[in-house]
N, C-alpha and C positions, 0 to 999 in steps of 0.2 A: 866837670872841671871844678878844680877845689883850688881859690887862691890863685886862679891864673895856670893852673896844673894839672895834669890827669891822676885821678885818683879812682882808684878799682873800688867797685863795691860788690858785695854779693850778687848772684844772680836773683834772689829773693826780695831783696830792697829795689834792684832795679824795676822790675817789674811794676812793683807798688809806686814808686816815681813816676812811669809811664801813667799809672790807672788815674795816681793824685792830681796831675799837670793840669791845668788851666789855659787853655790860648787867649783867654782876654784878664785875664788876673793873677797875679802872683800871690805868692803859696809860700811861704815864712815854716818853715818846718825844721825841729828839733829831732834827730837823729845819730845816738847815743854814739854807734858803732861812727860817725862822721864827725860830731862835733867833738869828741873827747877824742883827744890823742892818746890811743889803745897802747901805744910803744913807750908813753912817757907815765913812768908811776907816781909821779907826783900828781901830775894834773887827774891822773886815773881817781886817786886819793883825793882830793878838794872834789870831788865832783858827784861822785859816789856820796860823799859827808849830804849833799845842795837834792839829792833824789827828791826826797818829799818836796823841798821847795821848790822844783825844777815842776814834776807831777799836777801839786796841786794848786797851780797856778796857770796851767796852760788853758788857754782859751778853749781847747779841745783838744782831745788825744784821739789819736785816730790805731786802731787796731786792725794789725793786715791782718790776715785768714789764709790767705793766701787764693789758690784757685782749681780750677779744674787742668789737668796736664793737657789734653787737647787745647784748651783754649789758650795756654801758658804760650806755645808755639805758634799761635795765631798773633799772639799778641808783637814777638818779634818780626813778625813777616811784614805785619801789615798794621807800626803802631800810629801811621797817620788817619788812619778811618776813624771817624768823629764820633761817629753813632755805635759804633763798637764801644765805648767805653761806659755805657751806660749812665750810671748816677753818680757813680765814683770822681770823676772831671768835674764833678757842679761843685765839688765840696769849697775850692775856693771863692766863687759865688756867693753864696752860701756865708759865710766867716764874713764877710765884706758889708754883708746887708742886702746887697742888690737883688739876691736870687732866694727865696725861701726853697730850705732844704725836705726834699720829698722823699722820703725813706721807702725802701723796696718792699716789696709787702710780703707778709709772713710765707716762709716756702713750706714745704711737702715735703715728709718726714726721709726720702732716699736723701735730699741735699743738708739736711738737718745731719744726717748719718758723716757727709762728707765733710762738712766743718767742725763737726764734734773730734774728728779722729785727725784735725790739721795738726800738724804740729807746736803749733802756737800755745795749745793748752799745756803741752809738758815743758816749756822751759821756766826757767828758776825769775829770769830779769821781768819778766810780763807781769809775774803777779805784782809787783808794785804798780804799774801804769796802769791795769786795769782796777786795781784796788783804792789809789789815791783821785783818780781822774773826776774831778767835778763833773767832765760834762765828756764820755767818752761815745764812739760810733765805733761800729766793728763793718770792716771791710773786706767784700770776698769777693775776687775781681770786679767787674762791675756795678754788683750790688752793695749795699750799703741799708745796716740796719744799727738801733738806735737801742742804749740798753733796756727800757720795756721790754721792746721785743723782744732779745735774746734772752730775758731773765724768763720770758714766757713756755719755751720752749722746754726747761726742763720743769716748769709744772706739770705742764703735760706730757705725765708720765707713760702714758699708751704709746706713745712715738716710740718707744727708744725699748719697750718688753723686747721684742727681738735678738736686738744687742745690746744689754745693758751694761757691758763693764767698755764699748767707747764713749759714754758719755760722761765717767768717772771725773778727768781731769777738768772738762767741760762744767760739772757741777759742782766742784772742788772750792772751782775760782767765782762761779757765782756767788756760793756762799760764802765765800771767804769776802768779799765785796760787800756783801749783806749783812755783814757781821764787823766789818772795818771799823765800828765805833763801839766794840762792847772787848770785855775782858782777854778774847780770843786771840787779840792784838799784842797780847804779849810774845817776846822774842820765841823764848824756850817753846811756848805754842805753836808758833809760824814753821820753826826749824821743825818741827816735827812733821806738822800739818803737810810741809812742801820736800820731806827729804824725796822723795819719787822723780822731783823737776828737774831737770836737766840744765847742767852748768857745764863749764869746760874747764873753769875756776875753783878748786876747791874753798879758795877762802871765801866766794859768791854765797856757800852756804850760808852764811854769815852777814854778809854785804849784800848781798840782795836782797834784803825782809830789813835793814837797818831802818828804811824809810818808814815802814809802815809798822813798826812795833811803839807799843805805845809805853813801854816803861824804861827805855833807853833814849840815850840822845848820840849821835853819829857827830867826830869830829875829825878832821885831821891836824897835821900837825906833831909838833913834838908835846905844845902845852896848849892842852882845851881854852879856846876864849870864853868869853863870857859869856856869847850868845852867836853862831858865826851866819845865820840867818841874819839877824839883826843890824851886825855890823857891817853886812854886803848891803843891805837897803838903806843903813846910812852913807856908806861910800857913795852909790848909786846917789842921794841926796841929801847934802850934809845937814840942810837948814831940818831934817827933821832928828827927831832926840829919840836915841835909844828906849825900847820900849820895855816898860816890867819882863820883866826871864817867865813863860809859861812854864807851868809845871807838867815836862813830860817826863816823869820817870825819875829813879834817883841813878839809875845804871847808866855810866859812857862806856861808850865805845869807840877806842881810836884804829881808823879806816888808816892801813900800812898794808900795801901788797907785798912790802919786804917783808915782813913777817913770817914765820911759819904758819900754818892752817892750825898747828895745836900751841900752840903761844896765845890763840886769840882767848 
């Protein structure tokens, strides 16, 4: 229910709803495909501009995986069983203080194999949430590990001799994460780095790396403001005074899904 109203969501997000839920604590969750009205291009446009500051501000960003198909089907049969959900349900806990969060412990290279080839690595939108996320957890039904451990996973490169080209996009986005603060960061980089990811959007090529390029700044609008970070935290509160302009970059970019994809 959204607003008092049914509102459909993939069968995808459902599922990860079911695994995130809490029965003693709520769960404050930011959900791109929910919170922004997909149908209104305005709001699409202000929102897209807010990514980075949306990202790297979140208490945590939580990364679904997705799951095994057997257990997918289990999940809607029987999504009241408590102890079926494993560590994934503690994560509100967890976020609150109450419950110190216990991360699932490193698995055995067949399941390494299954989450490498999920589809989560080939889309275009992920790589900013995994890239800007202070403090990100990746979630694979049940389970739930913590980025050490997944960065661990493609050191160890004997895992993966077998099949080495599913772990591609898998180690694409680790180092692209590992590298989030150095030169690599530039746009024309990014677009190149990620043309492979999957969007539905083509101007996304574009608008989904806006966040995390370090020599452009993302604005909507007809006329760039002066800072539109800045002046949402003074709206949010007035008594505080605009702060120096950080130097990202000398290139804008104005976020218009009216636009054509070769105008940009």
């Amino acid at each position: 229910m959204l607003n008092g109203h049914p509102f459909d969501v993939h069968h995808n997000l459902y599922l990860c709803l079911l695994h995130l839920r809490s029965r003693t604590h709520p769960l404050n969750l930011w959900v791109d495909a929910v919170c922004i009205n997909q149908a209104d291009r305005h709001e699409c446009n202000s929102q897209v501009a807010l990514m980075s500051f949306i990202y790297t501000r979140a208490q945590k960003v939580v990364a679904w995986l997705g799951m095994d198909r057997p257990s997918a089907k289990a999940r809607l049969i029987a999504p009241e069983h408590d102890g079926y959900y494993g560590r994934s349900h503690l994560l509100a806990e967890s976020l609150s203080g109450d419950e110190e969060m216990h991360y699932s412990h490193n698995t055995g290279s067949k399941l390494v194999f299954r989450i490498a080839k999920s589809a989560y690595w080939t889309r275009l939108w992920v790589v900013q949430e995994v890239c800007l996320a202070y403090d990100i957890v990746f979630v694979y039904g049940e389970k739930v590990w913590n980025w050490d451990q997944l960065k661990s996973w493609s050191a160890d490169t004997q895992r993966f001799t077998s099949d080495g080209g599913s772990i591609i996009p898998l180690a694409r986005m680790i180092a692209a994460r590992c590298g989030r603060h150095t030169t690599a960061m530039r746009l024309e980089a990014l677009v190149e780095r990620f043309e492979r990811q999957k969007c539905s959007e083509p101007r996304d090529r574009i608008y989904g790396l806006l966040g995390l390029a370090h020599d452009v700044r993302p604005f909507s609008g007809a006329v760039e403001p002066e800072d539109p970070v800045e002046r949402y935290l003074v709206a949010l509160d007035p008594t505080q005074s605009v702060r120096p302009r950080s130097p990202r970059g000398k290139g804008r970019v104005r976020v218009d899904y009216l636009r054509s994809f070769y105008d940009l």
